[in-house]
C-alpha positions as CSV (number, residue, x, y, z in Angstrom):
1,X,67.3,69.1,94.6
2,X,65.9,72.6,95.0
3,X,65.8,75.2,92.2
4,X,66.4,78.7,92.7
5,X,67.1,81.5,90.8
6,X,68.5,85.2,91.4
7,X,69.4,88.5,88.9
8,X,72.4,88.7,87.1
9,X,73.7,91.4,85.0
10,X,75.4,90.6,81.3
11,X,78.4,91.5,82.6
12,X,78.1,88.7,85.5
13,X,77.0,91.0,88.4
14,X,74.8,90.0,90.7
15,X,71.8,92.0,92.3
16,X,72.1,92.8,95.8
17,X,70.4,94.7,98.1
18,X,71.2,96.6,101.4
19,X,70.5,94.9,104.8
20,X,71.6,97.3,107.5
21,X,74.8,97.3,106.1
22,X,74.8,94.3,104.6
23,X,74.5,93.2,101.0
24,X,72.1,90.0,100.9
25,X,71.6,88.5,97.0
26,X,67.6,87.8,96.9
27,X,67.2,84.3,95.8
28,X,63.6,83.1,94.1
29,X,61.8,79.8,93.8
30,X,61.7,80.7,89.8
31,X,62.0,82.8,87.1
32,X,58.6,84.3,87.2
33,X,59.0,85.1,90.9
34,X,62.0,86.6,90.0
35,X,60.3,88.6,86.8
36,X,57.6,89.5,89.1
37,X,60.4,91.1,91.9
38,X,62.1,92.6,88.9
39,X,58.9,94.6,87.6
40,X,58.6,96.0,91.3
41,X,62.0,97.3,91.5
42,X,64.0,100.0,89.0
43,X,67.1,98.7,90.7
44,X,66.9,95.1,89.1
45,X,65.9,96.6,85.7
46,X,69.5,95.8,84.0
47,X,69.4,92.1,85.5
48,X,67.9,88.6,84.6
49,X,66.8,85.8,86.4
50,X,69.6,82.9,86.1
51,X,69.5,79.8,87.7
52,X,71.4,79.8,90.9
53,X,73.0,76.0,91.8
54,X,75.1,74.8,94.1
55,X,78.1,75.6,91.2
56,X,77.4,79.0,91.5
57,X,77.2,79.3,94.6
58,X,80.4,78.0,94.9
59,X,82.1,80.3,92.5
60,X,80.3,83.1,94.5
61,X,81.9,81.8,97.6
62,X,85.0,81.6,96.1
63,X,84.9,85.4,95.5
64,X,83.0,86.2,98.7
65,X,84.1,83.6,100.9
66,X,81.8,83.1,103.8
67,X,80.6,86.9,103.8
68,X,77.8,85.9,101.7
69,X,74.1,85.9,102.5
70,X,70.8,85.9,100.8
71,X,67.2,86.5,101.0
72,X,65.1,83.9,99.8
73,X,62.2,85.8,98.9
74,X,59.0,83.6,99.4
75,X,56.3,86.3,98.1
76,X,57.4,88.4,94.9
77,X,55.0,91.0,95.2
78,X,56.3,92.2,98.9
79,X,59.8,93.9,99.4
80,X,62.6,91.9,99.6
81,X,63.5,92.4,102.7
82,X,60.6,90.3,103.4
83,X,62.5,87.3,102.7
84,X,64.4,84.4,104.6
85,X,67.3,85.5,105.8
86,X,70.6,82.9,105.1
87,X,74.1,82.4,105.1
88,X,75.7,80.5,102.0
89,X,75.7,77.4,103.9
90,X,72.3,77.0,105.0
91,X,71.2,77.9,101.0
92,X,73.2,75.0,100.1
93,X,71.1,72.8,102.9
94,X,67.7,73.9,101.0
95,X,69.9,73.4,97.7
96,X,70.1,69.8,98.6
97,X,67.0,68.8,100.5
């Protein structure tokens, strides 16, 4: 089982970011990568790495149903627009494998 982690505010927000209209949650490998993304960009400054499973990924589905999608952002030091784009149910395949 894969790790990942992405930002999350105290008051359970999570970071997005805009995709031509789209809001896409970047997803990291870990919680350095996520550190390092976070000292690039003002707009995570009120946000912490958390782990992200496949339980919160369920309760995020359950808010967002099939709507949400993700970056997972392979380089921390690029933009994160850079990142693999995915729907929540191919982030749960790479949760699993």
């Amino acid at each position: 089982m894969n790790s990942f982690y992405a930002m999350r505010r105290a008051n359970g927000d999570w970071f997005a970011v805009d995709d031509d209209g789209h809001l896409r949650m970047p997803i990291f490998r870990s919680s350095k990568e996520a550190m390092i993304a976070r000292s690039r960009d003002s707009g995570m400054e009120c946000f912490r790495p958390v782990a992200f499973d496949a339980h919160a990924l369920e309760k995020l589905r359950k808010t967002e149903g099939d709507t949400a999608s993700f970056f997972v952002v392979d380089d921390p030091a690029r933009k994160l627009k850079h990142g693999l784009r995915l729907g929540s149910t191919e982030l749960a395949a790479l949760m699993i494998d």
